[in-house]
C-alpha positions as CSV (number, residue, x, y, z in Angstrom):
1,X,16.3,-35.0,93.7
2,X,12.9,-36.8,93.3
3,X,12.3,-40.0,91.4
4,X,10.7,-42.9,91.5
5,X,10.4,-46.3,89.2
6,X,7.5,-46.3,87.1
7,X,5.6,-49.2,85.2
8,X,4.3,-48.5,81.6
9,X,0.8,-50.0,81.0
10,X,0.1,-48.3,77.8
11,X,1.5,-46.5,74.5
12,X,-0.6,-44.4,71.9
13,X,0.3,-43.2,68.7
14,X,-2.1,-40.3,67.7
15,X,-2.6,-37.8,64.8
16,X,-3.9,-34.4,66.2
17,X,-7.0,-32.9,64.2
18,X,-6.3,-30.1,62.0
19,X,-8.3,-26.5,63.5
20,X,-7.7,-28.2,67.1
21,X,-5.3,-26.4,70.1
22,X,-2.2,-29.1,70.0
23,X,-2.1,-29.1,74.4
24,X,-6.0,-29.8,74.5
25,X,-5.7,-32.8,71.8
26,X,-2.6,-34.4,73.9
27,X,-4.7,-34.1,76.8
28,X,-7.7,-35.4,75.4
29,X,-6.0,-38.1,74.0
30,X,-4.9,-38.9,77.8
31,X,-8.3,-38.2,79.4
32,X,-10.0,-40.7,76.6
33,X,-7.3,-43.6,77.9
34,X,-7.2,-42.5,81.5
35,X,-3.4,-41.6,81.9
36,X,-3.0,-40.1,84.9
37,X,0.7,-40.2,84.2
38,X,2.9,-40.5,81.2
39,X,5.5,-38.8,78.6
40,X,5.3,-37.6,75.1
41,X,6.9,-37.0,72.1
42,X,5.2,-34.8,69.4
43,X,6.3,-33.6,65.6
44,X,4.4,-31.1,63.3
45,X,2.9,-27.8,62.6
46,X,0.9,-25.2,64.5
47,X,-0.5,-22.1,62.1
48,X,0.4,-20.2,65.4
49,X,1.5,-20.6,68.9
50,X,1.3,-19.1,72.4
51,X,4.8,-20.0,74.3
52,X,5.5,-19.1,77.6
53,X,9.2,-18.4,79.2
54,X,9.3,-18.9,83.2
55,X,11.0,-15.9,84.2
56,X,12.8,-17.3,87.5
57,X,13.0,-13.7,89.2
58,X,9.7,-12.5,89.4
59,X,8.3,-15.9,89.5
60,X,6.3,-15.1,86.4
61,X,5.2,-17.0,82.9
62,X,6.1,-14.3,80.2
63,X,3.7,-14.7,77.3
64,X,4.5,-14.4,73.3
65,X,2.5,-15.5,70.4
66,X,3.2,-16.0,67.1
67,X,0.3,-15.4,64.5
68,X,2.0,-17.7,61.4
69,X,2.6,-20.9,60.4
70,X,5.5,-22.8,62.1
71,X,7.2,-25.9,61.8
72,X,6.6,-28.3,65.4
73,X,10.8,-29.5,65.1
74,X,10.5,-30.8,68.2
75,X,8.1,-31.2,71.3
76,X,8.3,-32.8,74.3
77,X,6.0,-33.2,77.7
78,X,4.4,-35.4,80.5
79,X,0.7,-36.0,81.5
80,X,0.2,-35.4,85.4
81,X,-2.6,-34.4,87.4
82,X,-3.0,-30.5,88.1
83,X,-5.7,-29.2,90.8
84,X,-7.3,-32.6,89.5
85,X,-7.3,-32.5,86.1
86,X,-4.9,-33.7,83.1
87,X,-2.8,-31.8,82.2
88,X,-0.4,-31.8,79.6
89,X,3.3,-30.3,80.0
90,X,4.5,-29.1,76.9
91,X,7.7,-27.9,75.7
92,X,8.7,-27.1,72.0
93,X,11.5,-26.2,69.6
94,X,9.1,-24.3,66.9
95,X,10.9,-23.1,63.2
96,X,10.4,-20.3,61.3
97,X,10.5,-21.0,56.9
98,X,14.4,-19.6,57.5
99,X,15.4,-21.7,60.2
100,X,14.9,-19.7,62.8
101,X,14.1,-21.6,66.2
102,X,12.0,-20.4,68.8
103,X,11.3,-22.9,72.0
104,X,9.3,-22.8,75.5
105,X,6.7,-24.2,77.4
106,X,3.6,-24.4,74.4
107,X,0.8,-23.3,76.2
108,X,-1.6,-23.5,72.8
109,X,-1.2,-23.9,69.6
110,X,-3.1,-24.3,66.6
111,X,-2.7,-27.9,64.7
112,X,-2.0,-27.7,60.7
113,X,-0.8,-31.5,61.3
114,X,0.5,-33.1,64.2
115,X,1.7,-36.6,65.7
116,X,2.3,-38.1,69.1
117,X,3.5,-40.4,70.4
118,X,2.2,-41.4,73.9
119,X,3.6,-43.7,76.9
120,X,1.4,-43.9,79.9
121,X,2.6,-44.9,83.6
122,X,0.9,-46.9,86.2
123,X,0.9,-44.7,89.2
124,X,-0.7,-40.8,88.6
125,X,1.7,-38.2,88.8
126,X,0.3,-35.0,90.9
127,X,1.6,-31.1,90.4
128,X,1.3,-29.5,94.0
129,X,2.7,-26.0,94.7
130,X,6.3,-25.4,95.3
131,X,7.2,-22.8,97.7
132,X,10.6,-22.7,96.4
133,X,10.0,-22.1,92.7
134,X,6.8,-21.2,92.6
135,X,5.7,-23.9,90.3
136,X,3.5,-26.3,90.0
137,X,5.7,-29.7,90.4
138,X,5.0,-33.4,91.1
139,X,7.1,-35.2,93.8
């Protein structure tokens, strides 16, 4: 296992911009207040969605979207640094209007109405290959 203690200097509360992709807002938000690191919360709706399943065997992201209107139940992630940049890892339970609950890493997304909820870390988190999963992970 890797951990490490980490110091909070900041927390944001944001509404995302309808029209806008709901991972590029959260990472704006965190390029705009220079988190290098940090964890978010998230709540809305996307008027479709790109998710992404890891499949472990092939070492492969498996793609579906969904072109309609869903309910953001729940949606969580963390800011680190990736070849450099922010970037925002997000993961979401989405709804369908019966209930029906799809989930995975939210690769885009386009906001109807969203809200985060943002706290930033001291020390920058960085992704760097790992030759075991084939992921991009921070230490």
């Amino acid at each position: 296992m890797h951990y490490r203690d980490v110091t909070t200097t900041g927390e944001y509360l944001a509404r995302l911009e309808t029209g806008a992709d709901w991972r590029e807002e959260i990472e704006s938000l965190a390029r705009a207040e220079d988190v290098e690191a940090g964890w978010f919360n998230a709540m809305g709706a996307v008027q479709d969605a790109e998710v992404w399943f890891y499949d472990q065997a092939d070492t492969e992201y498996q793609s579906v979207t969904f072109e309609e209107p869903l309910e953001v139940a729940a949606c969580v992630g963390n800011i680190a640094l990736l070849d450099g940049e922010v970037f925002a890892h997000t993961h979401a339970v989405l709804s369908r209007p019966s209930g029906q609950a799809l989930a995975g890493h939210l690769n885009a997304g386009t906001v109807f109405a969203g809200e985060v909820y943002l706290r930033a870390f001291e020390e920058p988190l960085v992704r760097s290959h790992d030759e075991v999963t084939d992921l991009d992970l921070w230490l």
